[in-house]
Biotite code that builds the C-alpha atoms (Angstrom):
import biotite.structure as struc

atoms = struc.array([
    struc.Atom([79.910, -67.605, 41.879], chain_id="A", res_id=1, res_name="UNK", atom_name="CA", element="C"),
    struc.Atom([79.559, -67.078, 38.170], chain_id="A", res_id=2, res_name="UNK", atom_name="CA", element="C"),
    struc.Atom([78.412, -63.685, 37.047], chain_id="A", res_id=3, res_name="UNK", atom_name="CA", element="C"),
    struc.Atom([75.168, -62.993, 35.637], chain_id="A", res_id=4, res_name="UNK", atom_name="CA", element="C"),
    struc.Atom([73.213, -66.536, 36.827], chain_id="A", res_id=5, res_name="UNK", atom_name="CA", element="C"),
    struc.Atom([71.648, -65.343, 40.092], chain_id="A", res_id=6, res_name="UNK", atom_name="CA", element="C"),
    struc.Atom([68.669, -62.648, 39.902], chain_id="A", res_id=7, res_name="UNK", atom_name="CA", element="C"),
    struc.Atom([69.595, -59.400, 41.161], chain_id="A", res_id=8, res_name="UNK", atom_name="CA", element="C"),
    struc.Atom([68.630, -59.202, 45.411], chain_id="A", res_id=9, res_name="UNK", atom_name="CA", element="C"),
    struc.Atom([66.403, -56.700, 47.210], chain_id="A", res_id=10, res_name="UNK", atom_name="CA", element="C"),
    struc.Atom([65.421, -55.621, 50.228], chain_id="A", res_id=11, res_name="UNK", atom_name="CA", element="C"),
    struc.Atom([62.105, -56.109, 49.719], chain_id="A", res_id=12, res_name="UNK", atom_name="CA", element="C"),
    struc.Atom([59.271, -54.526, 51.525], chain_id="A", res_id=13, res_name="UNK", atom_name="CA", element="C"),
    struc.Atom([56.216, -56.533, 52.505], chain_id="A", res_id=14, res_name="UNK", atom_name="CA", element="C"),
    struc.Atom([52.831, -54.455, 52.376], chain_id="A", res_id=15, res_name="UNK", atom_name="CA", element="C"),
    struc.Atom([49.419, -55.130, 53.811], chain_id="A", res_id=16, res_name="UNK", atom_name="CA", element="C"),
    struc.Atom([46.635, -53.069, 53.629], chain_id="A", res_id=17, res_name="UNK", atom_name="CA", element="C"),
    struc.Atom([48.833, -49.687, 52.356], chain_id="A", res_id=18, res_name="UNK", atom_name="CA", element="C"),
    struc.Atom([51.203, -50.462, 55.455], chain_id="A", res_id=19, res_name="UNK", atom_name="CA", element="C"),
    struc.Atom([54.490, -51.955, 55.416], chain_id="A", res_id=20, res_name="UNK", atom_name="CA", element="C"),
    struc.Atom([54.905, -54.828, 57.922], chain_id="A", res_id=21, res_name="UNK", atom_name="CA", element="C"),
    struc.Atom([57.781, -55.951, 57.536], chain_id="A", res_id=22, res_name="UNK", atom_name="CA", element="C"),
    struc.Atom([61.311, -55.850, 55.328], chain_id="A", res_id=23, res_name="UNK", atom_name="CA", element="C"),
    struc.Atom([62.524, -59.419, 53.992], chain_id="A", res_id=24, res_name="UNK", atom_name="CA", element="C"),
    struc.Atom([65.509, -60.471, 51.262], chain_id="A", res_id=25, res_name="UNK", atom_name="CA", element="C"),
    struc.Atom([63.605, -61.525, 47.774], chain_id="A", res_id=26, res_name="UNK", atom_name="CA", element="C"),
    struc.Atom([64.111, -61.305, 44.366], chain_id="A", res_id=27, res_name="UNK", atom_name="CA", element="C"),
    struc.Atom([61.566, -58.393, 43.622], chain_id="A", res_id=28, res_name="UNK", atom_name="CA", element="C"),
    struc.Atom([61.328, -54.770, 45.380], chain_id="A", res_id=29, res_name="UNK", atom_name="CA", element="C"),
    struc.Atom([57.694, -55.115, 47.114], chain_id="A", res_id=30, res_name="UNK", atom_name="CA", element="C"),
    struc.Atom([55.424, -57.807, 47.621], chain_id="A", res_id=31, res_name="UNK", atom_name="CA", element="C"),
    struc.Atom([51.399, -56.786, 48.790], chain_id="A", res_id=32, res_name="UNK", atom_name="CA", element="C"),
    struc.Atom([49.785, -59.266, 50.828], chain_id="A", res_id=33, res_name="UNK", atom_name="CA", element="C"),
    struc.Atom([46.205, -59.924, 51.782], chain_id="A", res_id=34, res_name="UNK", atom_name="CA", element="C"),
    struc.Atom([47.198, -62.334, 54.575], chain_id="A", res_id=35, res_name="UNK", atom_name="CA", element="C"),
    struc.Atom([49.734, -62.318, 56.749], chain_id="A", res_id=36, res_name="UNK", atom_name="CA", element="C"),
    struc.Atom([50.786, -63.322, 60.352], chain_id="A", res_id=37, res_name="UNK", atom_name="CA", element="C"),
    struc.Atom([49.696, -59.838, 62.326], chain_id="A", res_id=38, res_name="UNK", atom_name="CA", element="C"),
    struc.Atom([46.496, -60.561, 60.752], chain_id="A", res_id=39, res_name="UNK", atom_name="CA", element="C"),
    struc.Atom([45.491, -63.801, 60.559], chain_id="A", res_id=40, res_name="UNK", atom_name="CA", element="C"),
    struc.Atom([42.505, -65.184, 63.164], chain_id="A", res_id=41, res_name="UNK", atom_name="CA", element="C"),
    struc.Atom([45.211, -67.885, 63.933], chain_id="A", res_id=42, res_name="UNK", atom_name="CA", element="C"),
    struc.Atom([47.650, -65.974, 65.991], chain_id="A", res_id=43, res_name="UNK", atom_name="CA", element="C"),
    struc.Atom([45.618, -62.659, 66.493], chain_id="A", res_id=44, res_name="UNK", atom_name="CA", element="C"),
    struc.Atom([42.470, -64.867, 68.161], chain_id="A", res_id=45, res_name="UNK", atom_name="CA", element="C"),
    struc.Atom([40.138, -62.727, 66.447], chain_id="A", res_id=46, res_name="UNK", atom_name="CA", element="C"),
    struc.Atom([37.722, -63.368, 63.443], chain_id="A", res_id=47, res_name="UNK", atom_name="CA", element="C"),
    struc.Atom([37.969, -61.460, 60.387], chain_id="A", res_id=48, res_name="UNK", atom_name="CA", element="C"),
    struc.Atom([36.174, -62.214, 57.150], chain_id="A", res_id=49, res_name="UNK", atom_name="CA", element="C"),
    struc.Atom([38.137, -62.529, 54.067], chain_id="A", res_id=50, res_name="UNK", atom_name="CA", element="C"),
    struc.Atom([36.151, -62.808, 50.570], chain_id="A", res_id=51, res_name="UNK", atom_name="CA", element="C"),
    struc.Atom([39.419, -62.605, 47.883], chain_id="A", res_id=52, res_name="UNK", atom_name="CA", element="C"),
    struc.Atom([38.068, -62.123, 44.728], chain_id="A", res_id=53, res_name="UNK", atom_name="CA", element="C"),
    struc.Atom([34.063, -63.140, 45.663], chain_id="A", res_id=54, res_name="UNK", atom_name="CA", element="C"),
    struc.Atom([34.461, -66.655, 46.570], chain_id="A", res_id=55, res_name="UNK", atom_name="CA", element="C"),
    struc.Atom([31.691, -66.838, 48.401], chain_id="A", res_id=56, res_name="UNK", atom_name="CA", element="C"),
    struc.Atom([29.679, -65.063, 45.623], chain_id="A", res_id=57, res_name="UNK", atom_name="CA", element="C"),
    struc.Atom([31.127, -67.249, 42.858], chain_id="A", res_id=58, res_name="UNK", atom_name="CA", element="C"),
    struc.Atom([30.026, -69.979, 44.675], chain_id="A", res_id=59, res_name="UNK", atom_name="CA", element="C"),
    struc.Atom([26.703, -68.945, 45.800], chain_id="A", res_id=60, res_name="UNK", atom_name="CA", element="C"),
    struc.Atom([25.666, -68.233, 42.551], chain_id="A", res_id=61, res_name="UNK", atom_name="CA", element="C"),
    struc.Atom([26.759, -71.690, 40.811], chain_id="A", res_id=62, res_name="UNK", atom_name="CA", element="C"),
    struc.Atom([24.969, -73.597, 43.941], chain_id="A", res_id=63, res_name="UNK", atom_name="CA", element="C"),
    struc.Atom([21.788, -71.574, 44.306], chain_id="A", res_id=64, res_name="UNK", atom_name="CA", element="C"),
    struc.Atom([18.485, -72.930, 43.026], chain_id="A", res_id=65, res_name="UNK", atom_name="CA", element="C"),
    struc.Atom([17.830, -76.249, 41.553], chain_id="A", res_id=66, res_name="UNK", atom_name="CA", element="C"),
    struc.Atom([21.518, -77.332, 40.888], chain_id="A", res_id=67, res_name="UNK", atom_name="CA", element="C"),
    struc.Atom([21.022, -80.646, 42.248], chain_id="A", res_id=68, res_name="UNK", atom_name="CA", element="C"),
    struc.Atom([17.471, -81.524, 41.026], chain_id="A", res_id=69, res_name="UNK", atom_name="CA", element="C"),
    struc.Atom([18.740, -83.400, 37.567], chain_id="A", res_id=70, res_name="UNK", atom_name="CA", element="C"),
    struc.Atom([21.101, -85.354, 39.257], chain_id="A", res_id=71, res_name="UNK", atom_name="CA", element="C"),
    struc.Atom([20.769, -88.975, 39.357], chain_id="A", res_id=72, res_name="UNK", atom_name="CA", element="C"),
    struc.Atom([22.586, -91.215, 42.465], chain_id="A", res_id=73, res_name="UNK", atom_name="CA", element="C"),
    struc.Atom([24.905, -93.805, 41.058], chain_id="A", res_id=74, res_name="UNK", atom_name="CA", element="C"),
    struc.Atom([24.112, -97.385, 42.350], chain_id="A", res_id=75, res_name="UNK", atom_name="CA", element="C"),
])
């Protein structure tokens, strides 16, 4: 390998919620997570609620009231 062409390696700990979950190779020192694996509804088979950065409010908002009154169907 030449030197000085690949980033520099860590073991890099994986954080979710404050807690580490687990330790994988990458190129930066810590990564923090909102979703992962241990805590997805997928494979824990329980539902959670995630809003990341007020989707559901962002979208509420543009939607609510009389959006779609002024609209008119194409034929």
């Amino acid at each position: 390998m030449k030197a000085d062409t690949h980033p520099k390696y860590y073991s890099c700990k994986v954080f979710h919620n404050g807690q580490v979950v687990m330790t994988v190779g990458a190129t930066v020192p810590e990564l923090h997570v909102e979703v992962w694996s241990g805590s997805h509804p997928f494979f824990t088979g329980k539902q959670t609620f995630v809003d990341a950065a007020g989707r559901v409010e962002k979208f509420q908002r543009k939607f609510q009231g009389n959006y779609f009154a002024g609209k008119e169907k194409k034929k």
